[in-house]
Backbone as CSV, one residue per row, in Angstrom:
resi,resn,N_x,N_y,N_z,CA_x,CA_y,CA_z,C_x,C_y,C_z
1,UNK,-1.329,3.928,-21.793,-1.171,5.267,-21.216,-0.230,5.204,-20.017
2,UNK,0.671,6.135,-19.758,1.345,6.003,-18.790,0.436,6.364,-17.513
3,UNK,1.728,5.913,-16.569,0.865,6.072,-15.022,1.695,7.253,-14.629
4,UNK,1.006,8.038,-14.027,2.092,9.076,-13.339,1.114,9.635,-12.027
5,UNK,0.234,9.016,-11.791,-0.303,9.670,-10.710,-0.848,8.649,-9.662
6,UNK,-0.473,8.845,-8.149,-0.574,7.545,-7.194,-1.025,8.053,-6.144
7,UNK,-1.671,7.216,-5.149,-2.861,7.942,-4.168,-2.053,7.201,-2.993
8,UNK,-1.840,8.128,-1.740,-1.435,7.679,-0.854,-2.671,7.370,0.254
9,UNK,-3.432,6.434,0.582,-4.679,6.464,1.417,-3.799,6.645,3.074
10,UNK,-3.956,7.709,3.951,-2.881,8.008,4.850,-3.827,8.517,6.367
11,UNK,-5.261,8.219,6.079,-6.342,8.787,6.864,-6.527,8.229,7.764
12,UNK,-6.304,6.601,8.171,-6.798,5.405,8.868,-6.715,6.175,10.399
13,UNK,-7.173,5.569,11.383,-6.717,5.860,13.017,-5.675,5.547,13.192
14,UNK,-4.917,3.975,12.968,-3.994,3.919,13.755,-4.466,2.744,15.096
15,UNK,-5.797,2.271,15.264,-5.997,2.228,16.208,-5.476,0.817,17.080
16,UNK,-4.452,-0.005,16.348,-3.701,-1.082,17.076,-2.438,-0.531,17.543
17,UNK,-2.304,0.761,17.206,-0.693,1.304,17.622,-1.414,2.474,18.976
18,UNK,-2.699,2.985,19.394,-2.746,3.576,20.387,-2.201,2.896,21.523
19,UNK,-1.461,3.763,22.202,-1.839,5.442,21.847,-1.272,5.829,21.793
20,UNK,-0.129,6.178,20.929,0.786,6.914,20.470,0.102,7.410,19.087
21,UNK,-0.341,6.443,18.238,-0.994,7.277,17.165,-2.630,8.366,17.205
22,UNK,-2.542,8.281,18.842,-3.635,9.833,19.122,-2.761,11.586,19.045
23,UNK,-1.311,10.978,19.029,0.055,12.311,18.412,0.265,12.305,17.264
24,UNK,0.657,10.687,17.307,1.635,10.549,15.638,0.890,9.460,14.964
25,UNK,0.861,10.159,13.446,0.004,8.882,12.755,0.848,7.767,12.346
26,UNK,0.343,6.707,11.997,0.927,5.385,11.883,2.037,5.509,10.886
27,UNK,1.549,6.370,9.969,2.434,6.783,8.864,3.674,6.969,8.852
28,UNK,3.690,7.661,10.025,4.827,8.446,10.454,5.951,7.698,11.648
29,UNK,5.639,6.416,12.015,6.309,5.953,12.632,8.042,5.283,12.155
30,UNK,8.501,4.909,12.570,9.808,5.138,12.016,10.490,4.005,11.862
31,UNK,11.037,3.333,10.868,12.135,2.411,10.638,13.580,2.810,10.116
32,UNK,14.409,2.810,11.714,14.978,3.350,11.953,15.116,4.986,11.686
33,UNK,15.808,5.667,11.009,15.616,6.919,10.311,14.766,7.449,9.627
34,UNK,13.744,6.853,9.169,12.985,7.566,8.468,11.286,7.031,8.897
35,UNK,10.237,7.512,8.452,9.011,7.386,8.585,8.271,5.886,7.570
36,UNK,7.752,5.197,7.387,6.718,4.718,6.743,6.851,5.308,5.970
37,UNK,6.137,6.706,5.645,5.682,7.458,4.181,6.370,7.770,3.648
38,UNK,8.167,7.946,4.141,9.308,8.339,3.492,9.528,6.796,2.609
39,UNK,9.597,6.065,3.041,9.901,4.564,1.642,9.529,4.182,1.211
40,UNK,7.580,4.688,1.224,6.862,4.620,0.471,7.097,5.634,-0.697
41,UNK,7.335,7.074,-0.807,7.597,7.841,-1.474,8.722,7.505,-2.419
42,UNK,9.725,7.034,-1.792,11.149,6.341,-2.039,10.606,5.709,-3.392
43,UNK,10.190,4.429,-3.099,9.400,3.382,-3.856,8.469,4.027,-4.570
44,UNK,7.677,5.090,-4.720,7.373,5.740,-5.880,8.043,6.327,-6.954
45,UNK,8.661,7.496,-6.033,9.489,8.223,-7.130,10.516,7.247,-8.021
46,UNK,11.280,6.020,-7.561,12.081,4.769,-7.841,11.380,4.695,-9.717
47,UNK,9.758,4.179,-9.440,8.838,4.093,-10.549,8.817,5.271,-11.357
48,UNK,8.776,6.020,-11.203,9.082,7.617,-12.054,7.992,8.030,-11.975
49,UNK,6.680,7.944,-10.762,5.661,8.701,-10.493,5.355,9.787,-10.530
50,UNK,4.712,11.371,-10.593,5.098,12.159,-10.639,3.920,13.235,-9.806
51,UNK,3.030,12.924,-9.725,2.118,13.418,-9.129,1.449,12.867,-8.209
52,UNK,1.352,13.205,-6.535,1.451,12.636,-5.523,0.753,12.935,-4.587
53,UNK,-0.665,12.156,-4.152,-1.933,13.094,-3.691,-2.103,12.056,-2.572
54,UNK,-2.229,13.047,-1.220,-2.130,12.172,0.008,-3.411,12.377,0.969
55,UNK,-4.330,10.941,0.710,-5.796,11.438,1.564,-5.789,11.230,2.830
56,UNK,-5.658,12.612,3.743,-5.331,12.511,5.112,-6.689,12.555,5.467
57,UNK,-7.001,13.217,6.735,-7.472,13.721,7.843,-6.814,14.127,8.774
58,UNK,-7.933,14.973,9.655,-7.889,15.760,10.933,-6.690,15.512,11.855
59,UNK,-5.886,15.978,11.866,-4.698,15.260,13.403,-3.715,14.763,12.494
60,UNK,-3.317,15.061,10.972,-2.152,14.242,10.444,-1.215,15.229,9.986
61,UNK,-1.572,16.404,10.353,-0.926,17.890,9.897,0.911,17.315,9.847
62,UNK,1.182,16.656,10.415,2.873,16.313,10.982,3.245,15.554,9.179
63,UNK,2.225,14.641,8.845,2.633,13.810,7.455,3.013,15.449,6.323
64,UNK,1.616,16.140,6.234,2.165,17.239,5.379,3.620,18.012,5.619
65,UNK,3.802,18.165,7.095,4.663,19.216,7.444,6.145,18.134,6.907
66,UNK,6.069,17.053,7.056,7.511,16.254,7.055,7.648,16.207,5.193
67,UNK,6.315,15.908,4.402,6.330,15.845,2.793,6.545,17.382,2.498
68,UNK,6.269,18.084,3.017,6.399,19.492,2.273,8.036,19.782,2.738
69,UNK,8.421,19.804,3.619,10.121,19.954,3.995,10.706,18.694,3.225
70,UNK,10.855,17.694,2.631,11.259,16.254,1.825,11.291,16.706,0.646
71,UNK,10.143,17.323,0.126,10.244,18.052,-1.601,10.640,19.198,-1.380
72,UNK,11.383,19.730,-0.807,11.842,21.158,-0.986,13.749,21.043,-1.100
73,UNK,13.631,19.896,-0.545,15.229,19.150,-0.147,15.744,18.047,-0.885
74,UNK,16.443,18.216,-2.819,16.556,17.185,-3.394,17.281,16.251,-2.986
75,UNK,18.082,16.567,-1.833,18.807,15.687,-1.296,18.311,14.304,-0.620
76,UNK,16.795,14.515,-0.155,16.146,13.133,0.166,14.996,12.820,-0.632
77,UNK,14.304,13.913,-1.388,13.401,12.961,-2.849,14.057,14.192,-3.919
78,UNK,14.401,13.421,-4.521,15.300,13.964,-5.837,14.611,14.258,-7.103
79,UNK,13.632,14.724,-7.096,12.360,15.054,-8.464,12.784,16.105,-9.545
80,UNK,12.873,15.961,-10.508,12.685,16.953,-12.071,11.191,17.650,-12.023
81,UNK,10.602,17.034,-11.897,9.513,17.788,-11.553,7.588,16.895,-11.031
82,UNK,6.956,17.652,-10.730,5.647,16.935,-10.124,5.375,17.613,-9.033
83,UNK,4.285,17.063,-8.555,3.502,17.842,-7.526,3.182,16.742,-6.544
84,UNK,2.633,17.266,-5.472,2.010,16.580,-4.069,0.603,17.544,-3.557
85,UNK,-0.372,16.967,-3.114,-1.416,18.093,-2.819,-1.798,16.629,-1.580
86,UNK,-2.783,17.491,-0.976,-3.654,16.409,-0.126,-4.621,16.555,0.163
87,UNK,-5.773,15.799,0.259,-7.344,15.849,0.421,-7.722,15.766,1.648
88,UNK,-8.895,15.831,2.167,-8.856,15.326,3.883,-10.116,14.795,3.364
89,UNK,-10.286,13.173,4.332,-11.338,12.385,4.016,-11.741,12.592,5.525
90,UNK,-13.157,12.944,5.389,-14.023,13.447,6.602,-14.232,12.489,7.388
91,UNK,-13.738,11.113,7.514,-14.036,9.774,8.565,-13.242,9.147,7.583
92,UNK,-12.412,7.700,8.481,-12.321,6.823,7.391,-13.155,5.436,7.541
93,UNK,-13.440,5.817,6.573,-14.802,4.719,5.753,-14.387,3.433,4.806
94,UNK,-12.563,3.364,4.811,-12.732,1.757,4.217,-11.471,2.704,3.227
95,UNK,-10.968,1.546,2.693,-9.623,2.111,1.123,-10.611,2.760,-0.308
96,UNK,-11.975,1.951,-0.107,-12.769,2.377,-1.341,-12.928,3.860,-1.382
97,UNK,-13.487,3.893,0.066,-13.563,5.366,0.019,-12.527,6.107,0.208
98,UNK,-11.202,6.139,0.733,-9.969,7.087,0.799,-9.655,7.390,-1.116
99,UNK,-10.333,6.072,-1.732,-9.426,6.122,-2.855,-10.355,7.252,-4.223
100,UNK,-12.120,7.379,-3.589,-13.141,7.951,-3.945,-12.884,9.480,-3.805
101,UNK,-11.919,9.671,-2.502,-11.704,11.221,-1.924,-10.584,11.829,-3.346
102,UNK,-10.078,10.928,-3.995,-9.199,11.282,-5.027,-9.350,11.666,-6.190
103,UNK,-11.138,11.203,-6.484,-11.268,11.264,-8.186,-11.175,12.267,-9.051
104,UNK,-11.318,13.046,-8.570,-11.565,14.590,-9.283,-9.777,14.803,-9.460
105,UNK,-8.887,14.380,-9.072,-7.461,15.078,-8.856,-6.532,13.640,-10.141
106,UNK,-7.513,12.155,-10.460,-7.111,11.735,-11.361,-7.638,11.782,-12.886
107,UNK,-8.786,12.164,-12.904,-9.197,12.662,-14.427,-9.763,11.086,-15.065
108,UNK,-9.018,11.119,-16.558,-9.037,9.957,-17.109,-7.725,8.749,-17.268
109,UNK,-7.221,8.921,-16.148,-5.812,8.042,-16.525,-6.052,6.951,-15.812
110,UNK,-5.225,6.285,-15.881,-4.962,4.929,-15.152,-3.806,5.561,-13.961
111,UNK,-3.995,5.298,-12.723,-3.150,5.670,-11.568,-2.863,4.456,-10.591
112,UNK,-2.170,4.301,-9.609,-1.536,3.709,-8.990,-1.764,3.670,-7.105
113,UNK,-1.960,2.783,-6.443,-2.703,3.418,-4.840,-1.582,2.373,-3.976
114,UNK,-0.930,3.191,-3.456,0.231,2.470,-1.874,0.298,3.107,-0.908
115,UNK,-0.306,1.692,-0.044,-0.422,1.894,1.157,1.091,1.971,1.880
116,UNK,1.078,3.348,2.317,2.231,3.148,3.601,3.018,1.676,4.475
117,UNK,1.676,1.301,4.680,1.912,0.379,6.047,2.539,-1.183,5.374
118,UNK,2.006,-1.597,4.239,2.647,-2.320,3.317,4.139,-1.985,3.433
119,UNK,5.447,-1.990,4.147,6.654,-2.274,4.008,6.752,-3.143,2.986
120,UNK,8.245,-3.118,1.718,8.274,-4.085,1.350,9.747,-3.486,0.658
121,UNK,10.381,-4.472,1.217,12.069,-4.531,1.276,12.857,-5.017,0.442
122,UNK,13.166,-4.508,-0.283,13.892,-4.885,-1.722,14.510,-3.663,-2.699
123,UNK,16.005,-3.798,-3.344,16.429,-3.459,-4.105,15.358,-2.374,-5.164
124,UNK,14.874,-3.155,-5.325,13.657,-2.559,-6.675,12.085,-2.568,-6.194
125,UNK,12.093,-1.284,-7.023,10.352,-0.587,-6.772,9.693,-1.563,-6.902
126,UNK,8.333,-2.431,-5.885,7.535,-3.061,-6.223,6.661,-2.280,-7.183
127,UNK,5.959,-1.428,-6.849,5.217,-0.532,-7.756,5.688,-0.436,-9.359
128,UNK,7.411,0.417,-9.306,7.768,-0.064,-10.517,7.833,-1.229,-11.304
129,UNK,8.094,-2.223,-10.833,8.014,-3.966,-11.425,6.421,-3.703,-11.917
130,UNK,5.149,-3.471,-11.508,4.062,-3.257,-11.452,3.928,-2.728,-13.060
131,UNK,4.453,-1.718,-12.795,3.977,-1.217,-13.777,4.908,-1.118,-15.030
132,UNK,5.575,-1.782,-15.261,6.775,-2.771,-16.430,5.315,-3.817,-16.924
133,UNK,4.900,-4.485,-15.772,4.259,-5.668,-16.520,2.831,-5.264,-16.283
134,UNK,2.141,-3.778,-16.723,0.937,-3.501,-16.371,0.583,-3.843,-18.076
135,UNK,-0.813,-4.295,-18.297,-1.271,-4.447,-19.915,-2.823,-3.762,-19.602
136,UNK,-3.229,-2.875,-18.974,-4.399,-2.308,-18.766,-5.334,-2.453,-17.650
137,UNK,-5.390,-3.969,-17.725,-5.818,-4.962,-16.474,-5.585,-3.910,-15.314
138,UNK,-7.386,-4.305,-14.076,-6.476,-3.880,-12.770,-5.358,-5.071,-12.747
139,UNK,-4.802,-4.352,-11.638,-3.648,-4.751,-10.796,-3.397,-5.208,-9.566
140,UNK,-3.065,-5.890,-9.050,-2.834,-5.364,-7.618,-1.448,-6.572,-7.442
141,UNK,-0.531,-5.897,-6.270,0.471,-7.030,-5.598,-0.033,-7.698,-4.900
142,UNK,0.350,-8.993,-5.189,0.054,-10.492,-4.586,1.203,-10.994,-4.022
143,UNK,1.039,-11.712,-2.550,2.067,-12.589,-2.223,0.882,-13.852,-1.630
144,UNK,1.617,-14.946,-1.340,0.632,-16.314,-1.092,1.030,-16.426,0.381
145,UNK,0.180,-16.509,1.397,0.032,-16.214,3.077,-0.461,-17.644,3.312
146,UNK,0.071,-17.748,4.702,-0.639,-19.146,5.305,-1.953,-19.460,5.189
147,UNK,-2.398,-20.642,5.375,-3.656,-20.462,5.215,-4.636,-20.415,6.458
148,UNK,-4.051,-19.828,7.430,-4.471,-19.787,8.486,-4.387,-18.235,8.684
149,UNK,-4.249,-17.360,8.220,-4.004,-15.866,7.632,-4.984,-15.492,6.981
150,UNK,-5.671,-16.072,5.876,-6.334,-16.083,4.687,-7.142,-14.504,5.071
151,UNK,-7.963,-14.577,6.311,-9.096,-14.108,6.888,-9.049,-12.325,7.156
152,UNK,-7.388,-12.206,6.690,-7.051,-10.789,7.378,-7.033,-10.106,5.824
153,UNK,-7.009,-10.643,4.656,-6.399,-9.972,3.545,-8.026,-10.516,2.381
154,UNK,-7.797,-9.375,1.544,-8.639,-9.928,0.103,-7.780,-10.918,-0.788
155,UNK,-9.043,-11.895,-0.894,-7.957,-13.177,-1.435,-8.433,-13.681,-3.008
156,UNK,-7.253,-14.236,-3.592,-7.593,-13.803,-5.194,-8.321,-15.617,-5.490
157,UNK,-9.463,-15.747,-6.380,-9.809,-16.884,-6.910,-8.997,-17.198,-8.332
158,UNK,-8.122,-18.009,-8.620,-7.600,-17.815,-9.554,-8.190,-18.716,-10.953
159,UNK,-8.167,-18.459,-11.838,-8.081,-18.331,-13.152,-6.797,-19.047,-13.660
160,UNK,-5.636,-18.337,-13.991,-4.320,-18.955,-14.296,-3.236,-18.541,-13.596
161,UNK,-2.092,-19.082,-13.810,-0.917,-18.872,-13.362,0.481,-18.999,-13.504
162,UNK,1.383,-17.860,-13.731,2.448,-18.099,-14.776,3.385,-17.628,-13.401
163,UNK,5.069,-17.428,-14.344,6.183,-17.293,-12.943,5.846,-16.302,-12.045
164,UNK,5.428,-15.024,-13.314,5.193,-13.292,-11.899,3.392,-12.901,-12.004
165,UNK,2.921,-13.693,-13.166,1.093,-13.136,-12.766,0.055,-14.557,-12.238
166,UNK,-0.642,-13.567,-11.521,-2.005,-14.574,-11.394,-3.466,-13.851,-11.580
167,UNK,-4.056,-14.309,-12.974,-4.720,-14.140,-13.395,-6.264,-14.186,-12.295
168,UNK,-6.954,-13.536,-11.686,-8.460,-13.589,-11.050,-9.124,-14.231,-11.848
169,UNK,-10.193,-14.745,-11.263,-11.357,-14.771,-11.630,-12.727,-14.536,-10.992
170,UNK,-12.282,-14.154,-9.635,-13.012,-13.130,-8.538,-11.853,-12.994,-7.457
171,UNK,-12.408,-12.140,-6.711,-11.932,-12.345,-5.442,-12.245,-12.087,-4.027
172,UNK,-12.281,-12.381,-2.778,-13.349,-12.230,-1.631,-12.317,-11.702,-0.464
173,UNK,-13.220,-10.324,0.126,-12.159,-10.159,1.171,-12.518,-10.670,2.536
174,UNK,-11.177,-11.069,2.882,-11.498,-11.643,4.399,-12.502,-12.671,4.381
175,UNK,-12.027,-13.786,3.810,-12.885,-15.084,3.713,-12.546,-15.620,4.945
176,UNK,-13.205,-16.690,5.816,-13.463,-17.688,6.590,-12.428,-18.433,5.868
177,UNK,-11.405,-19.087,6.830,-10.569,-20.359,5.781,-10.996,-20.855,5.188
178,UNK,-12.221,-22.135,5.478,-12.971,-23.427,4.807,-13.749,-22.215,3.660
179,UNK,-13.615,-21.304,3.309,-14.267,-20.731,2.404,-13.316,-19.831,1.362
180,UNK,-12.035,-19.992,1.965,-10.863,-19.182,0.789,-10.766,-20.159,-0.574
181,UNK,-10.309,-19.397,-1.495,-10.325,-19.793,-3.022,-8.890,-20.126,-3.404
182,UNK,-7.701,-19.836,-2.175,-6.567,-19.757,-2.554,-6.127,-19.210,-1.615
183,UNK,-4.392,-19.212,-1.127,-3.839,-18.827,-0.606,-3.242,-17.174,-1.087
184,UNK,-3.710,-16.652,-2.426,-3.035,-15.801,-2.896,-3.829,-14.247,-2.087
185,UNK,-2.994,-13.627,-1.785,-3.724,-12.202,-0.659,-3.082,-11.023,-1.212
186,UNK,-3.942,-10.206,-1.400,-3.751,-8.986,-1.905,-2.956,-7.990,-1.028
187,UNK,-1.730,-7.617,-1.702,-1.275,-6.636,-0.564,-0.990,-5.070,-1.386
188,UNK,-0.901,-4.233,-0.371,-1.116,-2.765,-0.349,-0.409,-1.867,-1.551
189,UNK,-0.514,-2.706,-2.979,-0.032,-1.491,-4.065,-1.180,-2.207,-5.579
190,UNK,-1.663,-1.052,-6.198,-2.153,-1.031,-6.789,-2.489,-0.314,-8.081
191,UNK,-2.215,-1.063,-9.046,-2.622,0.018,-10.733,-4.223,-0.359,-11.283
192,UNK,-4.794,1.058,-11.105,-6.049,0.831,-11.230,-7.161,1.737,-12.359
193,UNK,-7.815,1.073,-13.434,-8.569,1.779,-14.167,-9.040,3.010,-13.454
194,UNK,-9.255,4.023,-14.394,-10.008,5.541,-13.688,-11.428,5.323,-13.559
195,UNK,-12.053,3.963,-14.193,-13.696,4.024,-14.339,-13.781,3.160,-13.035
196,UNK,-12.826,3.332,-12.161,-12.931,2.070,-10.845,-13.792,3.244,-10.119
197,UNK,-13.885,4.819,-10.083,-14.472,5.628,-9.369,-16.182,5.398,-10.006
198,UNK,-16.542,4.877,-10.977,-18.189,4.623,-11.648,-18.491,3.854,-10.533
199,UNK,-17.499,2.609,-9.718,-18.315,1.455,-9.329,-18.268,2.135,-7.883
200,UNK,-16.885,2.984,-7.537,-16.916,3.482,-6.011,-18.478,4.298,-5.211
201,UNK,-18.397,5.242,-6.156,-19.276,5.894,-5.978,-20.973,5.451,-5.675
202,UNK,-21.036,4.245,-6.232,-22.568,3.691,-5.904,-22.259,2.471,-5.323
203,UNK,-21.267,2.121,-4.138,-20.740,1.070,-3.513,-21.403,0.964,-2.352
204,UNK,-21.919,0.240,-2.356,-22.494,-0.296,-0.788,-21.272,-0.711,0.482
205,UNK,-21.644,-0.113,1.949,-20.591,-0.598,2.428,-20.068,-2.191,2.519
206,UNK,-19.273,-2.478,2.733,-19.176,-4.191,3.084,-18.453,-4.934,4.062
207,UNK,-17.523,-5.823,4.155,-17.146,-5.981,5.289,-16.572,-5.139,6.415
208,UNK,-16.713,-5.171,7.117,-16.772,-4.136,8.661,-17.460,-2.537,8.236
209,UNK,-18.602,-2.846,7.405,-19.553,-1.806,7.053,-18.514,-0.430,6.479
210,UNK,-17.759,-0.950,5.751,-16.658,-0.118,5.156,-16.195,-0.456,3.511
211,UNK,-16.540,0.627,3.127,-16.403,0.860,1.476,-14.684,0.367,0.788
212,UNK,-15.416,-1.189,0.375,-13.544,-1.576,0.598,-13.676,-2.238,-1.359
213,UNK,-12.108,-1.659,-1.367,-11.650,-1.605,-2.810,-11.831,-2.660,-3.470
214,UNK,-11.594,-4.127,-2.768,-11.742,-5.064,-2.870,-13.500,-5.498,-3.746
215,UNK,-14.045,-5.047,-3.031,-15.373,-5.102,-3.821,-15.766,-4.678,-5.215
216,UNK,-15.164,-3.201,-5.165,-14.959,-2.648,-6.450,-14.762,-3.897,-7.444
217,UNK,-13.039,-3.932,-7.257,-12.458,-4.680,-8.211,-12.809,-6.394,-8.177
218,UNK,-13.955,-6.097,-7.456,-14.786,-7.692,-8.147,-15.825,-7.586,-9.186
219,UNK,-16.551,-6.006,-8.958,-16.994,-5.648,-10.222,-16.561,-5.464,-11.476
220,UNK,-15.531,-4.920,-11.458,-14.996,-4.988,-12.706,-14.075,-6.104,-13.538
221,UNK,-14.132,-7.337,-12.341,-13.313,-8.311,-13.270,-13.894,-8.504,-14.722
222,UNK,-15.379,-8.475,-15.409,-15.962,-8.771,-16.519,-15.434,-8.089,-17.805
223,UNK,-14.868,-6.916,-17.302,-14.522,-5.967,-18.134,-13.607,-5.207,-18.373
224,UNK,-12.502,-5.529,-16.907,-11.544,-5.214,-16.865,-10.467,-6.067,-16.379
225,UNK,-10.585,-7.219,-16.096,-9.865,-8.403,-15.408,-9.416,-7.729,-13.838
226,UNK,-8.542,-8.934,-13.630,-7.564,-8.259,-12.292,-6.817,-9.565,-12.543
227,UNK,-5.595,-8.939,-12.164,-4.321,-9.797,-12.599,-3.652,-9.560,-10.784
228,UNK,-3.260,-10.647,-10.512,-1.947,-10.279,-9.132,-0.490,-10.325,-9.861
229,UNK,0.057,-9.252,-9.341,2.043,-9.392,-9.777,2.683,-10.145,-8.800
230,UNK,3.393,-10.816,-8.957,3.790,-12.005,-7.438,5.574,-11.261,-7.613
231,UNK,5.777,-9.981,-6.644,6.004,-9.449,-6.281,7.828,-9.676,-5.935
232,UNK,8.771,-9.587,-5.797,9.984,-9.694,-5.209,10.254,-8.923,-3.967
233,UNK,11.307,-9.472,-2.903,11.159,-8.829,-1.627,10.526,-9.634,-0.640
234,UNK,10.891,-8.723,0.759,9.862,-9.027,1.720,9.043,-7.881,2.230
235,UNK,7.917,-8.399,2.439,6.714,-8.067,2.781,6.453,-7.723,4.255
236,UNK,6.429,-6.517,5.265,5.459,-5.963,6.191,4.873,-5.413,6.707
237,UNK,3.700,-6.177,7.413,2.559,-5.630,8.227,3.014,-4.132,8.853
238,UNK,3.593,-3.323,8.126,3.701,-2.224,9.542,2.458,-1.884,9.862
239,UNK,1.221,-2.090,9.660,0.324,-1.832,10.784,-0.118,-2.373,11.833
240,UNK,0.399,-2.851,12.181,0.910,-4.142,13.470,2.001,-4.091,14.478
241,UNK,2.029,-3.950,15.395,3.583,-3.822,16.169,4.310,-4.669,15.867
242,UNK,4.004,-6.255,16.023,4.787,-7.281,15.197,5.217,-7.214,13.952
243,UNK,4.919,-6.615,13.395,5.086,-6.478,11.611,6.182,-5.033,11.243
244,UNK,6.055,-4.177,12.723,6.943,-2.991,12.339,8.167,-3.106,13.032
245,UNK,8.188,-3.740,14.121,9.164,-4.397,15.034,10.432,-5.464,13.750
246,UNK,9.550,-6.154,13.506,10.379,-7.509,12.294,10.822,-6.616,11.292
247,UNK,10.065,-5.084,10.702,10.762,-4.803,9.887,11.783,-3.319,10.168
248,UNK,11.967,-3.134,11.762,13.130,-2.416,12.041,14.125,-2.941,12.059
249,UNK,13.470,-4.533,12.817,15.157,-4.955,12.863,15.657,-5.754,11.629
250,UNK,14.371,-6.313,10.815,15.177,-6.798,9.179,15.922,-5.985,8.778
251,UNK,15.429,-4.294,8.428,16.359,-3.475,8.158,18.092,-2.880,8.522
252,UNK,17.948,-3.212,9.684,18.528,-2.604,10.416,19.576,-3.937,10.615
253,UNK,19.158,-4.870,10.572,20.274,-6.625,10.478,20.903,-6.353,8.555
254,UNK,20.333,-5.569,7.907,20.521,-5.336,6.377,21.888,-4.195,6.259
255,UNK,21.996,-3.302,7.395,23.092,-2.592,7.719,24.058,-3.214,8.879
256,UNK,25.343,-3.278,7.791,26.482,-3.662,8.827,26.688,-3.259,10.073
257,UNK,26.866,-1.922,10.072,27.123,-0.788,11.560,25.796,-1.344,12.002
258,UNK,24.670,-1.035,12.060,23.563,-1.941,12.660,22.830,-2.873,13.167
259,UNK,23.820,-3.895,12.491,23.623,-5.743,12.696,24.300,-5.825,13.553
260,UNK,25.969,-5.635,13.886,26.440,-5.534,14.711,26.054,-4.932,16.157
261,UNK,25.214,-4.058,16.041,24.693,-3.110,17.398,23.697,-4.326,17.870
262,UNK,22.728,-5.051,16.913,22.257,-6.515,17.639,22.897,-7.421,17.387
263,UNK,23.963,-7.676,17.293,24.105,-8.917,17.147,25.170,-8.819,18.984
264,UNK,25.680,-7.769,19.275,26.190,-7.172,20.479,24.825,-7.504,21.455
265,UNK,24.180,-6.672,21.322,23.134,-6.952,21.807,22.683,-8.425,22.952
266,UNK,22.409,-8.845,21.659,22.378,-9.963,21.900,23.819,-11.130,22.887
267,UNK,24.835,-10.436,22.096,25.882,-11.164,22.676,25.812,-11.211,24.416
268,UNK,25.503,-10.262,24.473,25.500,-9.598,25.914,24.517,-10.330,26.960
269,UNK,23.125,-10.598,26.361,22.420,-11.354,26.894,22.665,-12.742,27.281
270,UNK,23.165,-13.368,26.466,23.733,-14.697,26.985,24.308,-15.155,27.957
């Protein structure tokens, strides 16, 4: 079945970027010209997504106002056709639950969940690559992190391993090092069965007492596997100042007129 419908989870606080994100949500912060949610969108529509549901909250009114002026203007998302709507999740309670605030708006399909803050810099749609080599299986993008990292990400136990998949055979979020299964860490894009809302819905909270996806999709490895896509590109943290910082100026060293403005910069300092 095709995928055409993808959940933007867009509700979070923000709360390593206060306080600026008590104005502007994290979402919305900017590499160089544009926002987070603008190259996330980018990187959807790229995939030929078509229906586009964004679970905010209270104080994010600025994400709608910038997506509703973006689709009205083919000049910066260029669509034949599809929609955008948005939910408001009453607290945020974890990705399980941002992704729970969605079910009623995906039906019975198989859909797709990217996180904003996941930067990831490359020529070609990660999402799209995703879903070229989707066979039903969840999904999720995988890259392999230090192992001194392990502790910040859900980390995959593997099963097998070929050039672009790695097959699960559980996986644990935010393990203790001496207790990771692997270096392989789940990062922020995802193709996911519609019966993943059966296991959401009667989910106990879990680590940091928050309804996290990760758990889900340990339930359903029996019956639905989980595969990692080992991904092309680079990968960042924009929810991190370090991680949005490295990827203004990766970008921005990626444009000539730009590289030059640091590489001046810099000259100058010396």
């Amino acid at each position: 079945m095709k995928i055409r419908k993808v959940i933007f989870p867009v509700g979070g606080l923000g709360t390593r970027f206060f306080p600026i994100t008590r104005a502007i949500p994290k979402e919305m912060l900017g590499i160089i010209d544009k926002p987070l949610i603008h190259y996330a969108f980018e990187e959807a529509i790229s995939a030929g997504l078509e229906e586009f549901i964004l679970v905010t909250r209270h104080g994010k009114n600025s994400i709608e106002d910038y997506c509703d002026y973006m689709f009205t203007h083919s000049r910066y998302f260029n669509i034949r056709s599809g929609s955008i709507c948005y939910i408001r999740q009453n607290e945020p309670k974890g990705l399980g639950d941002a992704v729970l605030c969605a079910k009623n708006l995906i039906g019975d399909e198989p859909f797709a969940v990217m996180s904003a803050d996941d930067f990831i810099f490359h020529d070609k749609s990660c999402i799209g690559e995703m879903i070229k080599h989707y066979n039903g299986s969840n999904m999720i993008a995988t890259m392999s992190v230090a192992p001194n990292e392990v502790s910040k990400y859900g980390i995959l136990d593997v099963k097998s391993e070929t050039d672009r998949l790695v097959v699960a055979k559980s996986v644990d979020e935010k393990p203790n090092i001496k207790d990771a299964k692997s270096t392989y860490a789940i990062v922020g894009r995802y193709l996911l069965s519609h019966e993943i809302f059966n296991i959401l819905v009667d989910l106990e909270p879990g680590v940091g007492n928050e309804i996290q996806l990760t758990d889900a999709l340990l339930k359903m490895i029996p019956t639905h596997g989980l595969t990692g896509f080992k991904f092309d590109g680079q990968r960042f943290d924009c929810g991190s100042k370090e991680g949005l910082l490295t990827a203004i100026l990766h970008t921005a060293n990626s444009n000539k007129e730009l590289s030059n403005v640091i590489n001046n910069f810099y000259r100058k300092k010396r």
